[in-house]
C-alpha positions as semicolon CSV with decimal commas, in nm:
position;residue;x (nm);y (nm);z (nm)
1;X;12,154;10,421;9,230
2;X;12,046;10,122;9,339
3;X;11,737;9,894;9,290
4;X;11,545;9,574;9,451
5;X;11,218;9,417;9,320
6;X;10,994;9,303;9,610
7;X;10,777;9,004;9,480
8;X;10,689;8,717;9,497
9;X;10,601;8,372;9,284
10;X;10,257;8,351;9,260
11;X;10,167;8,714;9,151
12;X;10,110;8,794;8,762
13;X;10,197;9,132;8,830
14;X;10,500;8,994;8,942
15;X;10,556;8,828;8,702
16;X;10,502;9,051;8,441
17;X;10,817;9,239;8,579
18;X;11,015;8,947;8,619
19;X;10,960;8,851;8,245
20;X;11,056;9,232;8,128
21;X;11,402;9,252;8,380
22;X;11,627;9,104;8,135
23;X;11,542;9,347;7,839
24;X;11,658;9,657;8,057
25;X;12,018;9,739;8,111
26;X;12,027;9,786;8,500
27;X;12,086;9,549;8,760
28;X;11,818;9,479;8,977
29;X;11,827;9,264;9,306
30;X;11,500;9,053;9,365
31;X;11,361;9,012;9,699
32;X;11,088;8,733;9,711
33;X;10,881;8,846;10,026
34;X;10,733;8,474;10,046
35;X;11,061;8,345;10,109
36;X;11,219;8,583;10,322
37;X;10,967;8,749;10,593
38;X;11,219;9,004;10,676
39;X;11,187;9,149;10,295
40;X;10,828;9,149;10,410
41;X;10,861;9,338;10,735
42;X;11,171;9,595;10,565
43;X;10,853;9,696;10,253
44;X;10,627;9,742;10,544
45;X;10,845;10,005;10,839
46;X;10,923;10,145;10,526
47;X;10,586;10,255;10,335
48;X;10,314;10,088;10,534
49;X;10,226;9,841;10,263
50;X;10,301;9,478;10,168
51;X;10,174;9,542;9,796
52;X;10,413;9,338;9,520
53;X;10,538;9,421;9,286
54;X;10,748;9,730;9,452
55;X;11,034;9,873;9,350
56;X;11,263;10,016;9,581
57;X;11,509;10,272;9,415
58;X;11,796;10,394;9,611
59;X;11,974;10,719;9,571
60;X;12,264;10,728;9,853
61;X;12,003;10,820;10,197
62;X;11,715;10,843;9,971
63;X;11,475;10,582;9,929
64;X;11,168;10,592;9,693
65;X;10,910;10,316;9,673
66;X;10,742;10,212;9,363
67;X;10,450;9,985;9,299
68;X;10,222;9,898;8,972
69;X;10,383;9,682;8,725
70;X;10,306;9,918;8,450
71;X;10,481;10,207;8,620
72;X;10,814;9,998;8,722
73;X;10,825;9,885;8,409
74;X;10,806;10,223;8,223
75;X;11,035;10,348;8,438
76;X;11,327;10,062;8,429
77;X;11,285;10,105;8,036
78;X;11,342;10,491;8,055
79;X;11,662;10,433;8,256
């Protein structure tokens, strides 16, 4: 499996999952929306949203999308 963070800078929520990243043991790839438009534009073909924080988990062909700080967090901790 596979994971990226969409995000950006000025978003507490954000933040808040930046800040809790480097307690979990699983590599996650961050993708900062505000700096690259095309992280932007990938989030929204893909769920219709440009919401941050959003975790995209990757399974092989199988994408899931997850937003709320609270629940990415949660889950990165259970992993």
């Amino acid at each position: 499996m596979t994971y990226a963070l969409y995000y950006h800078d000025y978003c507490p929520f954000c933040q808040r999952v930046l800040m809790a990243l480097p307690s979990f043991d699983v590599e996650v790839e961050k993708r900062n929306v505000m700096q690259n438009p095309e992280f932007r534009k990938q989030q929204q073909a893909a769920t219709g949203r440009t919401t941050v924080p959003c975790l995209l988990i990757e399974d092989g062909d199988k994408q899931e999308w997850m937003y709320e700080s609270g629940d990415i967090i949660r889950y990165l901790k259970s992993l």
